[in-house]
NUVOTI-917297 format. One record per residue: residue in three letters; x, y, z of N, C-alpha, C in turn. Coordinates in steps of 0.001 Angstrom, whole numbers. Each point is the difference from the previous one (the first is absolute). Last residue first. Example, Ala and Ser with C-alpha at 12.3 -4.5 7.8 and 13.67 -1.06 7.14 Angstrom:
REM residues 2
<gunu kedren="SER" n_X="12850" n_Y="-2250" n_Z="7080" ca_X="820" ca_Y="1190" ca_Z="60" c_X="-770" c_Y="1090" c_Z="730"/>
<gunu kedren="ALA" n_X="290" n_Y="-5720" n_Z="-70" ca_X="-890" ca_Y="1190" ca_Z="0" c_X="900" c_Y="1200" c_Z="0"/>
END
This chain:
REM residues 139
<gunu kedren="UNK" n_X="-14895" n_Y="16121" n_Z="17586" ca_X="-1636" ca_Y="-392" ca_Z="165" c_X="10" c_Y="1364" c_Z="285"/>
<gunu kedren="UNK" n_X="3992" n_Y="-1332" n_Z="-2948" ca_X="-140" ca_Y="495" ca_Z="1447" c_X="-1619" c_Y="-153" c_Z="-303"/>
<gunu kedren="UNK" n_X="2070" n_Y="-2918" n_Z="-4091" ca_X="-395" ca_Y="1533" ca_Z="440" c_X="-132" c_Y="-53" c_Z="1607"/>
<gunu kedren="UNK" n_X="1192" n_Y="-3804" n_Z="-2823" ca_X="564" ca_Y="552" ca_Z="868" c_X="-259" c_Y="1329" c_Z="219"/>
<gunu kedren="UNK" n_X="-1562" n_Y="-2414" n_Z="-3421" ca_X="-242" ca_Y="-1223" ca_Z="1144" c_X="355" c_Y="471" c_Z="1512"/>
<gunu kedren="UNK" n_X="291" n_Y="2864" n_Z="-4025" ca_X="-1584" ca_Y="287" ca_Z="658" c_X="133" c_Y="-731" c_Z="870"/>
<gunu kedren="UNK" n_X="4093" n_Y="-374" n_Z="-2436" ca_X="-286" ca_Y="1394" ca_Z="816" c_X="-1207" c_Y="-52" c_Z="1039"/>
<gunu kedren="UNK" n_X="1490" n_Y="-3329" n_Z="-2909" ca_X="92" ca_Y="-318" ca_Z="1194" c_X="-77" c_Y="1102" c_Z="594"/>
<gunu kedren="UNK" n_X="-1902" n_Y="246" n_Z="-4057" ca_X="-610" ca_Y="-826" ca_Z="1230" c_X="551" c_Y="-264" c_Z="852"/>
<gunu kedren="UNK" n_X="2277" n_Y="2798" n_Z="-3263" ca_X="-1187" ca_Y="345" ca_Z="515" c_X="-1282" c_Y="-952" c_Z="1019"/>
<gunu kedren="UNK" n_X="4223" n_Y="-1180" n_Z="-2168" ca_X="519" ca_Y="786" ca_Z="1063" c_X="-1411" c_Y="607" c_Z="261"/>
<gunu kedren="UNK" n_X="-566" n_Y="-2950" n_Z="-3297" ca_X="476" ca_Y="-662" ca_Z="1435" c_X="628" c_Y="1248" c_Z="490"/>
<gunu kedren="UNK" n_X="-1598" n_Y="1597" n_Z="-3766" ca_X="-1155" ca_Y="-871" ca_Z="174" c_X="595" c_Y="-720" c_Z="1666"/>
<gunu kedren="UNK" n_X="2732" n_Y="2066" n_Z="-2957" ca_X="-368" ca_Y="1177" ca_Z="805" c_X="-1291" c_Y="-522" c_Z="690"/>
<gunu kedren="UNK" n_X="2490" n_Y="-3111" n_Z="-2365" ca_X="765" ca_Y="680" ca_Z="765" c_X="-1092" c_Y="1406" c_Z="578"/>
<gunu kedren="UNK" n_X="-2440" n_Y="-3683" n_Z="-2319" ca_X="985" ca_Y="448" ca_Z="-429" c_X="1000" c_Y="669" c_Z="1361"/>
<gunu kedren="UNK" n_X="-2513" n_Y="-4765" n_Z="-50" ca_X="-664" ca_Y="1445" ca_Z="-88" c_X="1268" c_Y="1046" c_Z="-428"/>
<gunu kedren="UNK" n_X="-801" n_Y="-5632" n_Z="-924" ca_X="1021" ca_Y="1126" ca_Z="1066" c_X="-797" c_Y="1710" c_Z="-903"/>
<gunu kedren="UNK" n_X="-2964" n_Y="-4739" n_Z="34" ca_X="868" ca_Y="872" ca_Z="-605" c_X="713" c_Y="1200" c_Z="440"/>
<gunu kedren="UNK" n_X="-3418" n_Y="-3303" n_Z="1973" ca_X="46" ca_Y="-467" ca_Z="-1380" c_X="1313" c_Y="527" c_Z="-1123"/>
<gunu kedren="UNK" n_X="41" n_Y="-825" n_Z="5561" ca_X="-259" ca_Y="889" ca_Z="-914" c_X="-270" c_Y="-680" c_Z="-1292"/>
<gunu kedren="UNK" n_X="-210" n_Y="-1585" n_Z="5439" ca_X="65" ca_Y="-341" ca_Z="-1064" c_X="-180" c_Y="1266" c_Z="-1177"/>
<gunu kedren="UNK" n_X="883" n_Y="-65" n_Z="5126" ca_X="-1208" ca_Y="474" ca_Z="-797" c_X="734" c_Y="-240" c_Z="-1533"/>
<gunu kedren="UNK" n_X="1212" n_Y="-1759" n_Z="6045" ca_X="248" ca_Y="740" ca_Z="-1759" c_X="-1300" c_Y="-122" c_Z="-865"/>
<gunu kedren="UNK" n_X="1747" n_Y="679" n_Z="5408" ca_X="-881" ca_Y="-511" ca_Z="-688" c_X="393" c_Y="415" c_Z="-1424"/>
<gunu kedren="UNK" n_X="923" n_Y="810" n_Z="5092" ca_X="637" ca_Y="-1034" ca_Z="-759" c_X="-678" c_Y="-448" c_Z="-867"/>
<gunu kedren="UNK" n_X="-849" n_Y="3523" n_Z="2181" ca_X="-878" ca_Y="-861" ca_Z="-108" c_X="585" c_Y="-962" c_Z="-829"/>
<gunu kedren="UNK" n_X="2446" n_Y="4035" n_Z="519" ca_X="-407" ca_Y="-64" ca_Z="1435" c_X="-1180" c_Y="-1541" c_Z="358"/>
<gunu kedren="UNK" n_X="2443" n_Y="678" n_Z="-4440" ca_X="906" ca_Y="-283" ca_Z="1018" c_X="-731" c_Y="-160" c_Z="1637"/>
<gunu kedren="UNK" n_X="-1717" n_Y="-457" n_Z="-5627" ca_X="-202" ca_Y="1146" ca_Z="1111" c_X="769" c_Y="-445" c_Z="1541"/>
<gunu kedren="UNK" n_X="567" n_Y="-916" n_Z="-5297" ca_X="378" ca_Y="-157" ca_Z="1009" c_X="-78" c_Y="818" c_Z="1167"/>
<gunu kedren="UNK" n_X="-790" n_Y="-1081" n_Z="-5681" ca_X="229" ca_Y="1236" ca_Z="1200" c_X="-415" c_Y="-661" c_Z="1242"/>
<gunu kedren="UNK" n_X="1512" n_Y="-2723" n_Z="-4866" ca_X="-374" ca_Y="449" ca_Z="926" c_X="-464" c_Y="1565" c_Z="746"/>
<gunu kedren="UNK" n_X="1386" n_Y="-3943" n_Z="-4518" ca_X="125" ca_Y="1681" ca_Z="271" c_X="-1178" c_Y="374" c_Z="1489"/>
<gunu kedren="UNK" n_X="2528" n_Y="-3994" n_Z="-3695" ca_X="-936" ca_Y="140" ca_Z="1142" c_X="306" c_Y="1089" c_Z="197"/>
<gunu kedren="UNK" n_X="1109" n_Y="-2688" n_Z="-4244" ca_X="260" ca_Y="1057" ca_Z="472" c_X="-854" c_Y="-153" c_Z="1124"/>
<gunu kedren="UNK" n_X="2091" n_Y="-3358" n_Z="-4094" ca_X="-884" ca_Y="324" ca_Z="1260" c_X="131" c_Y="1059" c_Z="439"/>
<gunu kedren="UNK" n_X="3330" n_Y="-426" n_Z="-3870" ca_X="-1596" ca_Y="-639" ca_Z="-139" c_X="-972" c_Y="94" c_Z="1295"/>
<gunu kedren="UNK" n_X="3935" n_Y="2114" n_Z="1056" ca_X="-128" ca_Y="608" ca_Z="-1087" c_X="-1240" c_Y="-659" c_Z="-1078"/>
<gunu kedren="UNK" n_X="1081" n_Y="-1089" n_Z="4381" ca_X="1258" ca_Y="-737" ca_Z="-930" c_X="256" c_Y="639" c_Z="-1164"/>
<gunu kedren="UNK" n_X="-1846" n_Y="2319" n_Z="5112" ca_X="-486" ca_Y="-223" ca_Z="-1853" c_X="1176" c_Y="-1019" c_Z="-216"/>
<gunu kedren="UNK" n_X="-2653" n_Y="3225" n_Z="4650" ca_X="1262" ca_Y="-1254" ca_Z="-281" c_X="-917" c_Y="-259" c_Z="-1294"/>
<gunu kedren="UNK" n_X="-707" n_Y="3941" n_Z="3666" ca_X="9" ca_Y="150" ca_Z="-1557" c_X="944" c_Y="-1663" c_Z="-203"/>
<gunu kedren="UNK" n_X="-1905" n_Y="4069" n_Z="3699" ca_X="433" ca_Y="-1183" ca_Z="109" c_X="-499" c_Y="-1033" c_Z="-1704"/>
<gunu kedren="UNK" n_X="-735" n_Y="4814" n_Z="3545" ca_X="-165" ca_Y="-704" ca_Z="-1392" c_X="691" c_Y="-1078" c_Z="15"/>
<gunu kedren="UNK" n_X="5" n_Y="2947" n_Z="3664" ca_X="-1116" ca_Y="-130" ca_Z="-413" c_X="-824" c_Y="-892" c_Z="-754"/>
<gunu kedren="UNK" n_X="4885" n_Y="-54" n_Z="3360" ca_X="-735" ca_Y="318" ca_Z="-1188" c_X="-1376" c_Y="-71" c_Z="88"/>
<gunu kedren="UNK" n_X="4144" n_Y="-1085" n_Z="2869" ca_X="-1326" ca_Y="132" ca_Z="456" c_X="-1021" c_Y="726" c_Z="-1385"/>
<gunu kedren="UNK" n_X="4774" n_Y="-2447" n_Z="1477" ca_X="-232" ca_Y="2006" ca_Z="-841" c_X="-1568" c_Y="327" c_Z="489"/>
<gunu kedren="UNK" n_X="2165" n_Y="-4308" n_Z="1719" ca_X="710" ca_Y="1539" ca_Z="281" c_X="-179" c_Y="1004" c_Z="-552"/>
<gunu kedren="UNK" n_X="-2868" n_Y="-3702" n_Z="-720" ca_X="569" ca_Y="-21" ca_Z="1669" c_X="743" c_Y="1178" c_Z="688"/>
<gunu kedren="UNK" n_X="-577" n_Y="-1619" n_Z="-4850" ca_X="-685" ca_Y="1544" ca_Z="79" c_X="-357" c_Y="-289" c_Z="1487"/>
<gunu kedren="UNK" n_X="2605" n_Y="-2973" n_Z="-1823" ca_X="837" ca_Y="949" ca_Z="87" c_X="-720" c_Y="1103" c_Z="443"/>
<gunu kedren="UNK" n_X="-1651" n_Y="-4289" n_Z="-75" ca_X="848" ca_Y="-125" ca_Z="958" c_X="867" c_Y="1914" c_Z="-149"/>
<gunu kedren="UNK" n_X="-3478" n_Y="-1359" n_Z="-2944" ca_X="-563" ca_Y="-7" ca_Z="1585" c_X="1318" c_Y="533" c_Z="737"/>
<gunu kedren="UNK" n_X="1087" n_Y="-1484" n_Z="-4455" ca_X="-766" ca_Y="1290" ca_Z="270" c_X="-610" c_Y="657" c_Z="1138"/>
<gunu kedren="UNK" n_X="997" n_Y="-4843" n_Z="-313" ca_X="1621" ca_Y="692" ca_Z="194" c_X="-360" c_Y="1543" c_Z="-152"/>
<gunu kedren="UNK" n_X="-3740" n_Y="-3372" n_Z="-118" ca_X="818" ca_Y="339" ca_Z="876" c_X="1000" c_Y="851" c_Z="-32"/>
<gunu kedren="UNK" n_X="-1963" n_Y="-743" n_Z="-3571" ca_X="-824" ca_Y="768" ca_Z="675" c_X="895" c_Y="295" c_Z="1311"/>
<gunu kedren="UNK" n_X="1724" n_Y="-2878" n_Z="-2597" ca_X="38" ca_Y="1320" ca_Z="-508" c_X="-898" c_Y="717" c_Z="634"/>
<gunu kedren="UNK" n_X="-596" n_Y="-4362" n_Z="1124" ca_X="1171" ca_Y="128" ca_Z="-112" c_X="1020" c_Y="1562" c_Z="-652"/>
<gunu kedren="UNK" n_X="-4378" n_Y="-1983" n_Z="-1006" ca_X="5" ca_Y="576" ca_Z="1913" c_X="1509" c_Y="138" c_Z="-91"/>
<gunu kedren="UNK" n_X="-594" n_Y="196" n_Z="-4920" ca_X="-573" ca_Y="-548" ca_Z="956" c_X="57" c_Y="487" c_Z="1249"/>
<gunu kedren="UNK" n_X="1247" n_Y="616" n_Z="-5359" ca_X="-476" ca_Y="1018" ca_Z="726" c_X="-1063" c_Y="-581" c_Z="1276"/>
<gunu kedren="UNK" n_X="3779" n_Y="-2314" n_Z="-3537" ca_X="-1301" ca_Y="-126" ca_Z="861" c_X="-85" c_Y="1502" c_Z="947"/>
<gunu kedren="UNK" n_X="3626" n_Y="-1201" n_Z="-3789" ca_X="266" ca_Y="667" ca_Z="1524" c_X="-1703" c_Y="-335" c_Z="252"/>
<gunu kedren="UNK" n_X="2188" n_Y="1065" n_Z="-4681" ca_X="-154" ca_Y="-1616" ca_Z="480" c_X="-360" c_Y="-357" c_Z="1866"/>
<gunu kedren="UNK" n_X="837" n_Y="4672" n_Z="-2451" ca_X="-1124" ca_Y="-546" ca_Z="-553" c_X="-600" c_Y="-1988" c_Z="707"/>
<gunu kedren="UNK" n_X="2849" n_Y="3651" n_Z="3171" ca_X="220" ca_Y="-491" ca_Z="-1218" c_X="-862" c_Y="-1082" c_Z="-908"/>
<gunu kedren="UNK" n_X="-784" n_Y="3878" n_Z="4065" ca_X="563" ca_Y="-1095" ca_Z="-129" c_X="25" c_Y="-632" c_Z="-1554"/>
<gunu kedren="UNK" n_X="-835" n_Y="4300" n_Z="4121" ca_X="-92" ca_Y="-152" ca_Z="-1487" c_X="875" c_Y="-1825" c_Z="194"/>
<gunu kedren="UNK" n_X="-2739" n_Y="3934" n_Z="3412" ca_X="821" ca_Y="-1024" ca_Z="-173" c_X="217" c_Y="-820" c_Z="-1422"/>
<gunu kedren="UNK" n_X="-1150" n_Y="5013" n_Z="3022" ca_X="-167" ca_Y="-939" ca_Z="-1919" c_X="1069" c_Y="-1062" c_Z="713"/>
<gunu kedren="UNK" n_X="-2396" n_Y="4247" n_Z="2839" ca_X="485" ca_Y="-852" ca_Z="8" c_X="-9" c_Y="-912" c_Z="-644"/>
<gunu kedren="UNK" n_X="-1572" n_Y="5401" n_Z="1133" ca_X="-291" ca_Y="-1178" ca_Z="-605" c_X="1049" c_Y="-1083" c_Z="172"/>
<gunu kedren="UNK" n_X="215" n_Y="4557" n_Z="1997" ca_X="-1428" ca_Y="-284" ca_Z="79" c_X="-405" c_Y="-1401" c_Z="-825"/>
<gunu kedren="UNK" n_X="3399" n_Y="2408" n_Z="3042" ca_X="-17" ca_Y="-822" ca_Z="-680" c_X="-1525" c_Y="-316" c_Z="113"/>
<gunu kedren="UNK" n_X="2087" n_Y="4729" n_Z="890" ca_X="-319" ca_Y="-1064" ca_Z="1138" c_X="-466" c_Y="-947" c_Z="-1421"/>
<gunu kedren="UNK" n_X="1609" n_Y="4661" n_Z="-834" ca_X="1334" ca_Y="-1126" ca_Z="220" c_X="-168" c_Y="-952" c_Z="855"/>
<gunu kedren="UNK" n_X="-3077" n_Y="3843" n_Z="-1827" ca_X="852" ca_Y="397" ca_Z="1594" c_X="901" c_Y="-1188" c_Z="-26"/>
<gunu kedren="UNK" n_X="-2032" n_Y="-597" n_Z="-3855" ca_X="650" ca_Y="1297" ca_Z="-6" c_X="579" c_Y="639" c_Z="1342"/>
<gunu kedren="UNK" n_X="-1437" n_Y="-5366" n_Z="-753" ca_X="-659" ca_Y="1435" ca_Z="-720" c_X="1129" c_Y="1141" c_Z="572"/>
<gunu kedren="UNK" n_X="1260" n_Y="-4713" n_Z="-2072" ca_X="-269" ca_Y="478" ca_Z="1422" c_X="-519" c_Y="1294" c_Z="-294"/>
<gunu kedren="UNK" n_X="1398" n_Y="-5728" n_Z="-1345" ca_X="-678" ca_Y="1823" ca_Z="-748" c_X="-227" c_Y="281" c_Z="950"/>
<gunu kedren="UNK" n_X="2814" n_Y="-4662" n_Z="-1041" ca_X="-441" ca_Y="1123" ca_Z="1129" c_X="-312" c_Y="1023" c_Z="-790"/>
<gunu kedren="UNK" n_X="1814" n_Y="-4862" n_Z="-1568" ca_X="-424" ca_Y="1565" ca_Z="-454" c_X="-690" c_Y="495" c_Z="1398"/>
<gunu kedren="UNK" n_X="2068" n_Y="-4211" n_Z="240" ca_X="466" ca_Y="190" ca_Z="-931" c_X="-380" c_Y="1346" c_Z="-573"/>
<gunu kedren="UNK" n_X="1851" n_Y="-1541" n_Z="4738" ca_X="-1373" ca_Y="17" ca_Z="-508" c_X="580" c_Y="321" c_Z="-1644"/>
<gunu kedren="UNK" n_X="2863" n_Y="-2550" n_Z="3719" ca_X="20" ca_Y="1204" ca_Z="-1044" c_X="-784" c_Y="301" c_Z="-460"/>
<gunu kedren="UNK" n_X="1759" n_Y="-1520" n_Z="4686" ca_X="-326" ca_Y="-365" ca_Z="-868" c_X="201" c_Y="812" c_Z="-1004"/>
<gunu kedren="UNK" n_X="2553" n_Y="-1591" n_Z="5261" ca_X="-633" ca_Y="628" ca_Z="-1309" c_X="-729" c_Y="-195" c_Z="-1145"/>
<gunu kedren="UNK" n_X="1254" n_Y="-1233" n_Z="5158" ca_X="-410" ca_Y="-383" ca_Z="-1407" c_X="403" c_Y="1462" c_Z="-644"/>
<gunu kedren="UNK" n_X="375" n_Y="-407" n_Z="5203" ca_X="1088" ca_Y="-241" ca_Z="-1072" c_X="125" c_Y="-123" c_Z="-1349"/>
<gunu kedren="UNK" n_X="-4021" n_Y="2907" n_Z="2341" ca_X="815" ca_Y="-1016" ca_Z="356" c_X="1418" c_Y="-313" c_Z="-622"/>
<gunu kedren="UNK" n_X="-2830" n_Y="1610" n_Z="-3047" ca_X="-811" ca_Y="-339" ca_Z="1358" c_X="849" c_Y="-966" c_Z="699"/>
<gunu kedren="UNK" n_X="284" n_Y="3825" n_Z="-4986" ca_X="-30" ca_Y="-971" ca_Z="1210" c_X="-363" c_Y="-1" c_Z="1267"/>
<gunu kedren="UNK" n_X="406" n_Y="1187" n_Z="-5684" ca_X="-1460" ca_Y="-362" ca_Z="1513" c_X="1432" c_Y="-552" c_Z="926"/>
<gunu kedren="UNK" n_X="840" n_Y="2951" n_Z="-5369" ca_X="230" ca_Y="-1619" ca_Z="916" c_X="-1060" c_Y="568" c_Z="1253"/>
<gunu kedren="UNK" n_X="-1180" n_Y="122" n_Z="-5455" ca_X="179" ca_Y="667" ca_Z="1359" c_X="325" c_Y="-1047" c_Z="1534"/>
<gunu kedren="UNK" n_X="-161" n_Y="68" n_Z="-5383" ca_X="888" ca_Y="-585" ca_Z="803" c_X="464" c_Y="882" c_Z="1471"/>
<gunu kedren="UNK" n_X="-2250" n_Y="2875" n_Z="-3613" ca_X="229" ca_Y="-1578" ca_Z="86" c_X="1074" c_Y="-155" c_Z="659"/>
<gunu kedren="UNK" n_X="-3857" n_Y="4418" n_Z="261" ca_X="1761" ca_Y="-752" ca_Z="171" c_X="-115" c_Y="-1299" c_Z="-390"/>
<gunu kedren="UNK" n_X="-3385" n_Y="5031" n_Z="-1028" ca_X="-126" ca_Y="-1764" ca_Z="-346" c_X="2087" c_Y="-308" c_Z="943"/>
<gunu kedren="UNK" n_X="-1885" n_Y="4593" n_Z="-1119" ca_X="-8" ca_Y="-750" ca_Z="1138" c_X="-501" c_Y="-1323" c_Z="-154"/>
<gunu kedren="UNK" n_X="1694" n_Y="2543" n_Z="-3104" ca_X="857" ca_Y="485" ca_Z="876" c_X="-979" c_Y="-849" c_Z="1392"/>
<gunu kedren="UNK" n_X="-1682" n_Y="147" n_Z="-4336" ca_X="1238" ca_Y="-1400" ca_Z="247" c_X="711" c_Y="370" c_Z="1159"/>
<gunu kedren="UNK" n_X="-5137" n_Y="1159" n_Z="-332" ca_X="1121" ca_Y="54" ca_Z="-811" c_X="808" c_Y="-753" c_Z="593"/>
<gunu kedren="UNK" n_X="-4853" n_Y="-1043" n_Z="-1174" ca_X="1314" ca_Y="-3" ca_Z="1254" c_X="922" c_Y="590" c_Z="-797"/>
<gunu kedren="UNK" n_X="-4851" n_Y="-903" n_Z="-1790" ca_X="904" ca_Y="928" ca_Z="104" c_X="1116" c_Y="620" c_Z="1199"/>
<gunu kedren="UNK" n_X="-2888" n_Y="-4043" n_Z="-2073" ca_X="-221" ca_Y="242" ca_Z="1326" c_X="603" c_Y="1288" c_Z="-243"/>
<gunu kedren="UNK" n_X="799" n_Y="-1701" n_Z="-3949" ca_X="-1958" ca_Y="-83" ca_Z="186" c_X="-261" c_Y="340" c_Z="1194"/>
<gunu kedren="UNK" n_X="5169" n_Y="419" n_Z="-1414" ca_X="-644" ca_Y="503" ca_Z="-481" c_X="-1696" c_Y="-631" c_Z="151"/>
<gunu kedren="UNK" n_X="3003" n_Y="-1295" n_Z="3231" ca_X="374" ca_Y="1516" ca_Z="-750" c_X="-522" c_Y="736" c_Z="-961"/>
<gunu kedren="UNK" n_X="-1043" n_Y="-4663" n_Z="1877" ca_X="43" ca_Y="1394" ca_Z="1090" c_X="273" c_Y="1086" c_Z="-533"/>
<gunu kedren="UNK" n_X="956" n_Y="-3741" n_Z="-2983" ca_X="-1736" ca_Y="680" ca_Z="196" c_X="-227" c_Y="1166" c_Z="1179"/>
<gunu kedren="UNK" n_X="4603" n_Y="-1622" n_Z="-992" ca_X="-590" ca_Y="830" ca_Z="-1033" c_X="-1117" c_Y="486" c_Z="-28"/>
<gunu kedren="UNK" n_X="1788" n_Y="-2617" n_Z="3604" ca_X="311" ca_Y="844" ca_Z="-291" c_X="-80" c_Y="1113" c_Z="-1055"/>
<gunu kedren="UNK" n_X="-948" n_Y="-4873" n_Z="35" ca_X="-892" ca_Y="1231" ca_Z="1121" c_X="662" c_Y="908" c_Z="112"/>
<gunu kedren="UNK" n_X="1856" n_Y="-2526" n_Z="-3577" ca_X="-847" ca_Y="291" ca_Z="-246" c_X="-906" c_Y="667" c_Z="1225"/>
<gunu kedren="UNK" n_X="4296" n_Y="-1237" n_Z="1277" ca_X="-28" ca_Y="1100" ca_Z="-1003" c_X="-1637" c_Y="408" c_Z="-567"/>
<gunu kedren="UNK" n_X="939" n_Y="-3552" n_Z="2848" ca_X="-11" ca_Y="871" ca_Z="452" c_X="63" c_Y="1128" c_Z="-635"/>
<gunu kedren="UNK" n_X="111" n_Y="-3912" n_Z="-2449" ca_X="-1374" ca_Y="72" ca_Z="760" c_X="195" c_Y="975" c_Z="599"/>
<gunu kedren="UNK" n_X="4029" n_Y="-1112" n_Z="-1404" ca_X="-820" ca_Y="483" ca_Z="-1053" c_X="-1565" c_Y="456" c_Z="69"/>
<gunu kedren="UNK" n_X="3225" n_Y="-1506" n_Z="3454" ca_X="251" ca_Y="893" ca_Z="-478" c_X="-1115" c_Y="760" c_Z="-633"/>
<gunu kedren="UNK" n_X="266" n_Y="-4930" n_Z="658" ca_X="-1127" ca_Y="640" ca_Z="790" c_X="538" c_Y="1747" c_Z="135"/>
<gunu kedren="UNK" n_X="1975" n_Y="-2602" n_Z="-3505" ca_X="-1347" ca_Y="-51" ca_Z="263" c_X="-491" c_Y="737" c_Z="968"/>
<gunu kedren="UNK" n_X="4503" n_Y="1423" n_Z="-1301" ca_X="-434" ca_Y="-1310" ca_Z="679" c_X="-1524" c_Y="414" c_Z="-230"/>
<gunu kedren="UNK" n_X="4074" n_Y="3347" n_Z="-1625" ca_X="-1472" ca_Y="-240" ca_Z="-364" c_X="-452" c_Y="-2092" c_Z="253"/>
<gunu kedren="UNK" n_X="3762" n_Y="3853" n_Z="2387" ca_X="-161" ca_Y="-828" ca_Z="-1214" c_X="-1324" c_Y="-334" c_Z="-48"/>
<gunu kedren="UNK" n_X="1226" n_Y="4800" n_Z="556" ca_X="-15" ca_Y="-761" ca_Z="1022" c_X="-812" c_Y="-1430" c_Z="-1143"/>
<gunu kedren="UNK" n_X="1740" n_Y="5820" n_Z="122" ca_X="146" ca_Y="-1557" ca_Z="-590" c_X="-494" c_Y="-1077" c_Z="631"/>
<gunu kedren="UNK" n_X="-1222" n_Y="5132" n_Z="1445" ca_X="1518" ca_Y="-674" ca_Z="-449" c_X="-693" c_Y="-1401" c_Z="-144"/>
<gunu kedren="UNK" n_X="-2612" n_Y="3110" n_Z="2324" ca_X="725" ca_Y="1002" ca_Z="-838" c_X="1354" c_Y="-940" c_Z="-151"/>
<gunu kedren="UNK" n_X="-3398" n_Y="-1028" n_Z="2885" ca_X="796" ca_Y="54" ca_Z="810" c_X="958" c_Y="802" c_Z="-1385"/>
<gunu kedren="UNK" n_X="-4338" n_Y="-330" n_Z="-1171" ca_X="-4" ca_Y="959" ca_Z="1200" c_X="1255" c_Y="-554" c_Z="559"/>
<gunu kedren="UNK" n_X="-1165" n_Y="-1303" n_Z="-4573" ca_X="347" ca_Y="1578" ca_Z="718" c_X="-158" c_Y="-89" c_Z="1226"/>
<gunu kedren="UNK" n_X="2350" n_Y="-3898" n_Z="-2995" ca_X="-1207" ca_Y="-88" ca_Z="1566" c_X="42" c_Y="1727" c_Z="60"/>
<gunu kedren="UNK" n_X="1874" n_Y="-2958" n_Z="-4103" ca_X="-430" ca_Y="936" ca_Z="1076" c_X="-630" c_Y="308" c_Z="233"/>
<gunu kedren="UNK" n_X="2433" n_Y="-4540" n_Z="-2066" ca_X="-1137" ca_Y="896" ca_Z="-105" c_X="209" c_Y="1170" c_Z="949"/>
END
């Protein structure tokens, strides 16, 4: 299958196939373009490394969302939550997004109040760069 935003082939595994489909909705119902969507963004901390599976970033190039994608058969559990946790440690995101592609959770993550706010539905792209704008306006 192809993946536009890394622009080339890439084999089509379930949990692939799930990533493809968020990728399509970001692009076309959220209106992300593809230039700033990355898969297989590497993180690291320390000696680790990881690989987030989609990163969106607004236009000054600060990461504004974080997709953890997993394969239809895959429990969308603490166990995925965790590991999303563990990466946005280092990115520090707004959004925060884990799917098997049947379950979906869709967060915002207020960092200074370690606190999350359950969404009914990912807001569009000009919709999250605009709240984390206001979250972050100068007083």
């Amino acid at each position: 299958m192809f993946d536009p935003v890394r622009k080339k082939e890439v084999p089509g595994t379930p949990e692939e196939e799930v990533r493809q489909a968020i990728i399509a909705y970001l692009h076309d119902v959220c209106k992300t373009h593809y230039h700033l969507m990355c898969c297989e963004y590497v993180l690291k901390a320390g000696r680790k490394t990881y690989r987030a599976d989609i990163v969106i970033f607004d236009k000054k190039g600060q990461p504004l969302l974080l997709a953890e994608c997993k394969a239809p058969s895959v429990p969308v559990d603490r166990s995925v939550f965790e590991q999303i946790m563990q990466y946005n440690k280092i990115l520090k995101v707004p959004y925060l997004l884990l799917t098997n592609g049947t379950d979906t959770f869709f967060c915002r993550y207020h960092h200074p109040q370690n606190r999350f706010e359950a969404l009914t539905q990912i807001p569009s792209y000009n919709q999250m760069v605009q709240n984390t704008t206001e979250t972050h306006a100068p007083l």
